[in-house]
N, C-alpha and C positions, 0 to 999 in steps of 0.2 A: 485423500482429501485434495481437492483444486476451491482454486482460489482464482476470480476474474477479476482484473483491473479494468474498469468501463471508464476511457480515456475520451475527450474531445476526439480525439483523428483518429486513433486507435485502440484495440481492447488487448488487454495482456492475460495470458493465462498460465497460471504459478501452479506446479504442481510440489509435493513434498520432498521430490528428490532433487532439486536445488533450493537446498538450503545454506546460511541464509540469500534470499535474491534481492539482490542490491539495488539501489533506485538512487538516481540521481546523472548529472550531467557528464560525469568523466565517457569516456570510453572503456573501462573495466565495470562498469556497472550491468546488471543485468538485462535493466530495463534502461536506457537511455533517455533523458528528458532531454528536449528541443531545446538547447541552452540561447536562443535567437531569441525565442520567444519568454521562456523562464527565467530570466536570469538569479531572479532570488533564489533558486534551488539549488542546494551545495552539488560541489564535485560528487561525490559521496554522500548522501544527505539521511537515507533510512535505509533499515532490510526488514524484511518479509520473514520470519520465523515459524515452522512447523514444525515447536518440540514436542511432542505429546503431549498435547495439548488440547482441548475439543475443539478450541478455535485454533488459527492460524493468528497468530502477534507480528506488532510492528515495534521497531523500535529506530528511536530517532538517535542519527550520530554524532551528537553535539552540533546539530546543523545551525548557520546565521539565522535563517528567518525560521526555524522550529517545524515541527511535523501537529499536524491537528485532523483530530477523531470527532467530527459534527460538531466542528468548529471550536475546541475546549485542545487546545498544546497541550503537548502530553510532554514530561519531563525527558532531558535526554538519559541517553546510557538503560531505560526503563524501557522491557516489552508490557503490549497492552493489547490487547487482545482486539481481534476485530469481529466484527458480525456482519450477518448480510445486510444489507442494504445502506451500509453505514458511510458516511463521505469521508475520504482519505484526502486531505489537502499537503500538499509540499511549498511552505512559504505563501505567500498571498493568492495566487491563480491557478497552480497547478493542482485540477483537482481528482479524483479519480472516485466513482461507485463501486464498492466493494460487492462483487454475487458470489456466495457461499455455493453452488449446483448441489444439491442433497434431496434426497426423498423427501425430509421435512421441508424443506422450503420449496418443493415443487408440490406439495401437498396445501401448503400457506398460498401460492399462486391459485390455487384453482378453486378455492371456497370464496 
């Protein structure tokens, strides 16, 4: 299973053998936020989870401005699962489009 992050500048593509991938400003993170332009978004702020799971989960790391799933914070230290088309926001701006690539949802594209 892959997971696409549809960023303003850029698009990320998580697949299940880096688990978890980590998000946020530091330089050990996986995904690196533009700390210039984000600044609400922690060092370390959420990861990307594929435990056998059907979806892929998020889970927020006790971040300052919180992690939000179509705009509802989701508690920290909590995974929650994500779905296609769903908006991943980090703190106030940074926002990201969740694409699930799957037969079903390429089947839901074309009707």
């Amino acid at each position: 299973m892959k997971l696409i992050l549809e960023g303003l500048s850029q698009n990320y593509k998580i697949s299940q053998e880096l688990v978890p991938t980590k998000i946020g400003r530091s330089n050990v993170c996986d995904i690196q936020v533009n700390s210039e332009f984000y600044l609400d978004v922690s060092k370390l702020h959420c990861g990307i989870y594929f435990d056998g799971k059907e979806f892929p989960r998020v889970m927020d790391y006790d971040s300052t401005n919180g992690t939000y799933i179509n705009g509802e914070r989701i508690s920290p230290n909590e995974k929650v699962s994500l779905r296609h088309d769903d908006k991943l926001r980090l703190g106030q701006a940074c926002e990201f489009r969740v694409c699930i690539p799957s037969a079903w949802n390429l089947w839901g594209w074309l009707r």
